[in-house]
N, C-alpha and C positions, 0 to 999 in steps of 0.2 A: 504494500500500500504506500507504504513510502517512495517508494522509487516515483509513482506514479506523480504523488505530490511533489516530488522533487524535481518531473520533469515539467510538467504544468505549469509551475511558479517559475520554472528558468523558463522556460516556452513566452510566459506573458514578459516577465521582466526580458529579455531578450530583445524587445521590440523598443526597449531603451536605448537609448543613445542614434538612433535613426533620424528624428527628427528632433533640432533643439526647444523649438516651439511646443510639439506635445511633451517633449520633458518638462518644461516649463509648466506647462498646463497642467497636467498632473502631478508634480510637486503643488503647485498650487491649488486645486482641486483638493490634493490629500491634505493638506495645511489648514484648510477654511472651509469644507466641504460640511462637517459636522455642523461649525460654526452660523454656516449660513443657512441649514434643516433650522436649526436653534430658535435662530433671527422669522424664519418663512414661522412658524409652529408660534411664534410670542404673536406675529401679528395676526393670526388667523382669530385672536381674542376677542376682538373689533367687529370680528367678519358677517355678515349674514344677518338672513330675516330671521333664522332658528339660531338667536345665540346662545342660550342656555345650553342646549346640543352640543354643539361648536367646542363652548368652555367647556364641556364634559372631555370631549376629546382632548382639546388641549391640555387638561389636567391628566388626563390617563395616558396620553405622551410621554407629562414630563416624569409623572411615577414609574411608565415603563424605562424611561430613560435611563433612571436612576436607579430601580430594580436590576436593569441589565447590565449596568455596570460595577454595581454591588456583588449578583453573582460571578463578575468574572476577575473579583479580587478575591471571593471564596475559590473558585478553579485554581486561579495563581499559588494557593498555597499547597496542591499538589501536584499540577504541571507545569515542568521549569523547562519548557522547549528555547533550547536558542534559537535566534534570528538564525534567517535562510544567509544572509552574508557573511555569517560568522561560521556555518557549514559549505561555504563555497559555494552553496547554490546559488544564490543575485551578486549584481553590484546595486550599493545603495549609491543612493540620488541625493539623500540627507545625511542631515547628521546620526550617528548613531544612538539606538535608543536603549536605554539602562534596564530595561524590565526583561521579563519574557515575550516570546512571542505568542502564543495561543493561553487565551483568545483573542483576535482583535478586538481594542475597546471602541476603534471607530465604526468598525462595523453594525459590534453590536449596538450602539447609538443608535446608528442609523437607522438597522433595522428595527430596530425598537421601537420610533417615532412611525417609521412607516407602518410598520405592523398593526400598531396604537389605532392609528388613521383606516387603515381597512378594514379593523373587525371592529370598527366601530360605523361602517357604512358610512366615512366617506370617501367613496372611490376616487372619486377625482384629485385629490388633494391624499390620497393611500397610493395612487400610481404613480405620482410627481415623484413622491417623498419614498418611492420605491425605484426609479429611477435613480435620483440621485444616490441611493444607497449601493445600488450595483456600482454606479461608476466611484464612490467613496472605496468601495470594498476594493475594484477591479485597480483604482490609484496604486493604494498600500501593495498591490504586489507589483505593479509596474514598477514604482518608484524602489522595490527591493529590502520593502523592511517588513513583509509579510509573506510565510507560505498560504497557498492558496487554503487550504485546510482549516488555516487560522481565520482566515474572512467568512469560511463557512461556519466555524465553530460559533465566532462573535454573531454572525447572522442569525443562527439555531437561538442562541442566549438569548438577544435580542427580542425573536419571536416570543419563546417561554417568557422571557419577561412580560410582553404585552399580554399573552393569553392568562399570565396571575392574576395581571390589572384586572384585566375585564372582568375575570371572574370573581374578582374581589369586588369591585369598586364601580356600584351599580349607579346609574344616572336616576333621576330623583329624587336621590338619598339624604336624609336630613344634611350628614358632612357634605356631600355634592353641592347641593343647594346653598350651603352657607360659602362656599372656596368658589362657585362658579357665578356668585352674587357681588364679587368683590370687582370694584370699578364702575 
C-alpha cells in the first residue's frame, strides 16, 4: 500500500517545478486556501432570506472545524509519519514543517466546513467549499509536504467531524437558537 502512496504523491508532486506560475499558485493556494473557506463561511452569517438556517450551518462548520482538528491532534499522539520529503518521496516548495504528516490538518479543515455545508442541504455553497477543499488537499501534495494518504486521512476526519456535528447539534435547539440569534 505504500509503495502505491509513495508513487501517487511523487506522480502529483512531480508536476512541480514545470510551471513557475502554478508553483506559485499552489504555494499560494496551500498558504491561504483554508484561510479564505474561513473568510467565505464568516460571511455567509449575513447571507439569505433563511438566516437562522444559514447560522445553523455556519455554527456546525465552525464546530466541525474544530472537532476535526481536535481529532487529529488525538491521531498525532499515535501516528508519527514523516513528511514524504524527509522519505525522499517530494521536493518541498516551502519551508519545512515540525509536526507529522498524517493527518492533514488543512485538509481536514477543509473538508470539515465542506462536509458541514452538504449535510446540512446547502448544496450550492457544500460544492464551492468542496471544491476548494480538493484543490487545498491536491496543493499540500503538489507543493511536497503531504503524502496523498494524508489529504485522504485529514479528509475522512474532516467528514467524521461534520457527521458528530450534525448528529449532535440539532437546528432549533434552545443552545442553537441562543448562538444563531447573536448579531
Amino acid at each position: 500500500m505504500y509503495e502505491i502512496d509513495a508513487a501517487l504523491t511523487h506522480a502529483i508532486n512531480g508536476l512541480a517545478g514545470q510551471s513557475s506560475t502554478l508553483d506559485l499558485l499552489m504555494i499560494w493556494f496551500s498558504n491561504v486556501g483554508v484561510y479564505l473557506m474561513v473568510l467565505a463561511v464568516v460571511t455567509q452569517w449575513w447571507r439569505g432570506p433563511d438566516r437562522a438556517h444559514i447560522r445553523h450551518i455556519v455554527v456546525a462548520a465552525g464546530f466541525s472545524f474544530l472537532l476535526g482538528l481536535g481529532l487529529n491532534q488525538l491521531i498525532l499522539f499515535v501516528v508519527h509519519r514523516v513528511r514524504p520529503y524527509d522519505g525522499g518521496v517530494t521536493n518541498l516548495l516551502i519551508e519545512r514543517s515540525a509536526d507529522f504528516s498524517f493527518p492533514s490538518d488543512h485538509a481536514t479543515a477543509a473538508f470539515a466546513i465542506a462536509a458541514a455545508f452538504l449535510l446540512h442541504a446547502s448544496r450550492r455553497a457544500g460544492f464551492a467549499f468542496l471544491v476548494a477543499a480538493c484543490l487545498i488537499a491536491f496543493s499540500r501534495i503538489y507543493i511536497g509536504t503531504h503524502y496523498a494518504s494524508d489529504v485522504l486521512g485529514g479528509a475522512l476526519t474532516g467528514v467524521v467531524a461534520a457527521l458528530m456535528v450534525r448528529a449532535t447539534y440539532k437546528e432549533g435547539t434552545k443552545p442553537d437558537r441562543l448562538i444563531t440569534s447573536i448579531l
